[in-house]
C-alpha positions, 0 to 999 in steps of 0.5 A: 500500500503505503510502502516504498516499493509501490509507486503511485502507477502501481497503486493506482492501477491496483484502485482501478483493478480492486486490489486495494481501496482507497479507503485501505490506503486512507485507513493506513495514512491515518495511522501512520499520522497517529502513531507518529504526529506527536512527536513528528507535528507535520500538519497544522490541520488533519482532516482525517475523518473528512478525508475517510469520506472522501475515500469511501466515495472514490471507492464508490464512483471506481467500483461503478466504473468512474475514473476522474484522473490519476490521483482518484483516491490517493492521500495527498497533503497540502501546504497551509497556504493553500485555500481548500474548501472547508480547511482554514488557512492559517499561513503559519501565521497565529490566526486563521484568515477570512473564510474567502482565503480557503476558495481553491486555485487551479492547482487545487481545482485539479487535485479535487476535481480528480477526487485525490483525498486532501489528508489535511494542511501541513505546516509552513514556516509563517508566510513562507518566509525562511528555509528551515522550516520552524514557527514559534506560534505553533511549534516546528515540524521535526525531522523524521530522520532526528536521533531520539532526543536531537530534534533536526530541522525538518526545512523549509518553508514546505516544512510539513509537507516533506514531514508528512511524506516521511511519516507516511500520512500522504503519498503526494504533497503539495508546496510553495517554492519561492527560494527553495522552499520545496526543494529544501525539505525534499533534501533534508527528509529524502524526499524528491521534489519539483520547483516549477518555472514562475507562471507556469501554474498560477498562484492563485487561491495560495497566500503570497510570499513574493508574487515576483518568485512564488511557484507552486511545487509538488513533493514525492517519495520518489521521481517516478512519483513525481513524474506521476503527479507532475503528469496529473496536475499539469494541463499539458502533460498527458501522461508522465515523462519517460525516462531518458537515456543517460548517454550523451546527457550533458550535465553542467557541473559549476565549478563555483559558488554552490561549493562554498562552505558545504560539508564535507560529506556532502561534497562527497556524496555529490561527487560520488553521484556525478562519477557514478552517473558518468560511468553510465554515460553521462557527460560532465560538463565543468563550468563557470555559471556567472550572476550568481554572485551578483543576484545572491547579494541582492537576496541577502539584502531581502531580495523582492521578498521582503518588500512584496510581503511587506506590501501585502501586509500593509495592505491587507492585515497590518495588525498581523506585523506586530505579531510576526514570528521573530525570525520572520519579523526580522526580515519584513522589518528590513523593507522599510528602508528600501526605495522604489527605486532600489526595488526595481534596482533589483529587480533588474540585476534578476532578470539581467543576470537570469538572461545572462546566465541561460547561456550554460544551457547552451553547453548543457541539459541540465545543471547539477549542484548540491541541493543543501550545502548543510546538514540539518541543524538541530532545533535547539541551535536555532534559538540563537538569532545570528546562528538561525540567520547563517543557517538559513542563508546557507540551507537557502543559498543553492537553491534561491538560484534557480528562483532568482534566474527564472528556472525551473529545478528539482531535488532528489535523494543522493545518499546520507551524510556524517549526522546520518541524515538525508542529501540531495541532489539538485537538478536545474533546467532552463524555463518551462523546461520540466518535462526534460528536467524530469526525464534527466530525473529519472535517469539518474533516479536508475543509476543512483536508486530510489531514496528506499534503496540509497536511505533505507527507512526512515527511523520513525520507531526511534 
């Protein structure tokens, strides 16, 4: 059911065939959320007895020979920033928005409309703003792969939605990505994850962070999930990306800025990863990628973020400000000093080195990086303010690129590092450029195993 060795296809075509029910899936989520969330706390909100009906009717409509799409029946978590009818939207924040913020975007639309069993709203980092993935209003999601006793950093902002993955309470998880915040929980929880191309699905019916950057994203156990799920919910894809063969596949490998200050083990794990993918008949392709400098010293100033969520608070609910998690607070604080005119400064020095920088793609398929350059730091570390501030721009700073560019990127599982917890590999791609990105990402899935065979279980009875 549940277990790593069945991939959606395979779950779904034992719904269609009768050898398994989508309530038996549900029943399974639920106890795998009761027997974990204690110590695990992925969801704000578990819509269990909600989702059991909503199961019990998939049953019903497959067994009378209806088919609304391939997530029917399938328990899938959503990140709270997401409207869905009748699950309030906190935001991470420390009060439940207006009724009027739980009406559904397209990419919720699509998930109901296929009838997938919405298992509840995970956590997030309030307004999703910060990589780590803690919230002080309602306590942080905890690693699953944490040593008993040493609470790690589950990170963020999509900080429940890799959790509940690694819980097993859904199959599927939707998140936001604005610097990473999809792609950062994937690695640090072994998961696989996609960032999509700005634009290409709305941001509709999901609160904003930063209008300019937020993309919505999808989490999964494994890329012939995600090619799955990509597949389900994109209005282009037909059906899920075949592989590739990895012969002749041009990996870009930069030489400069993604190495800085990684850990050693990592550096390890990756350079392991791209031999053994070169030993299959991939081409390595050694590169400078320029502009990441310029644009990573416009995303320490607060990038767009900043000011954009700034905007909408003051617009929208400026009694909220002053009630701001801490860490979050620091950083919206940060826009009052900012112009317009150094608003649009930025802006230009994104979109200026974004052109710029595509011409690797002229030499290459895709770009392949550490996803993290850290391992996850422990809770009780980030208390420190200026210890939470390096950590987060660190755990942010390979990954913010790909948003910064305009690109479109993915991260999957390379192996485990000295603390014993998850590392991930990323793979960037060229605007709107998914479909390859995901072929790329299967490909290298073949080579280099499923998170099941590299990572083995996660340690949840610790």
């Amino acid at each position: 059911m549940l277990r790593a060795d069945r991939s959606l296809h395979q779950i779904a075509g034992d719904l269609r065939e009768g050898r398994l029910t989508a309530q038996a899936l549900m029943e399974e989520a639920a106890e795998r959320h009761r027997a974990t969330e204690g110590r695990l706390n992925a969801y704000k909100t578990w819509a269990g007895e909600r989702a059991r009906l909503h199961a019990q009717a998939a049953d019903m409509l497959l067994g009378s020979g209806v088919d609304l799409g391939p997530l029917m029946g399938m328990p899938v978590s959503v990140k709270d920033l997401y409207g869905v009818p009748g699950l309030p939207v906190f935001a991470g924040t420390d009060t439940a928005f207006p009724e009027s913020w739980t009406n559904p975007g397209p990419l919720v639309r699509r998930l109901q409309g296929q009838l997938g069993i919405v298992t509840g709203k995970t956590h997030t980092v309030e307004f999703a703003f910060g990589g780590l993935g803690v919230n002080a209003h309602w306590g942080s999601p905890v690693n699953p792969w944490s040593a008993p006793g040493e609470p790690r950093a589950p990170g963020g902002s999509s900080s429940g939605a890799g959790v509940s993955l690694g819980q097993g309470s859904a199959l599927v998880a939707l998140g936001t990505d604005t610097a990473g915040s999809v792609r950062i929980p994937a690695s640090l929880t072994g998961q696989v994850a996609l960032k999509t191309t700005h634009g290409r699905w709305s941001g509709e019916g999901i609160v904003p962070l930063s209008p300019s950057l937020d993309t919505p994203g999808i989490l999964c156990r494994t890329v012939e999930d995600l090619s799955f799920a990509f597949a389900a919910l994109d209005g282009s894809a037909d059906k899920p990306a075949p592989p590739r063969s990895l012969d002749g596949l041009r990996i870009g490998v930069p030489r400069n800025f993604f190495w800085d200050e990684a850990d050693a083990s990592i550096v390890e794990i990756t350079e392991a990863a791209l031999r053994k993918l070169e030993s299959k008949g991939a081409r390595l392709v050694p590169l400078e990628l320029p502009g990441c400098d310029e644009v990573i010293a416009v995303f320490q100033q607060g990038g767009l973020a900043a000011s954009e969520l700034r905007a909408f608070l003051n617009a929208r609910f400026p009694e909220r400000i002053a009630r701001l998690d801490p860490v979050v607070r620091m950083r919206v604080a940060g826009a009052d000093s900012v112009t317009a005119a150094e608003y649009l400064r930025r802006r230009a020095v994104l979109a200026e080195n974004g052109q710029r920088s595509r011409q690797a793609f002229d030499h290459c398929d895709v770009l392949m990086t550490p996803t993290v350059p850290i391992s996850p730091p422990l809770l009780s570390e980030l208390q420190d303010a200026e210890t939470y501030r390096r950590a987060n721009m660190l755990v942010l700073r390979n990954t913010a690129i790909a948003n910064l560019f305009g690109w479109c990127a993915m991260s999957l599982p390379a192996g485990l590092d000295a603390n014993a917890m998850p590392v991930g590999l990323q793979l960037i791609g060229p605007p709107l450029y998914e479909p390859g990105l995901i072929a790329a990402g299967l490909a290298t899935e073949a080579v280099l195993g499923r998170a099941a065979d590299l990572l083995g279980q996660v340690p949840l009875s610790s």
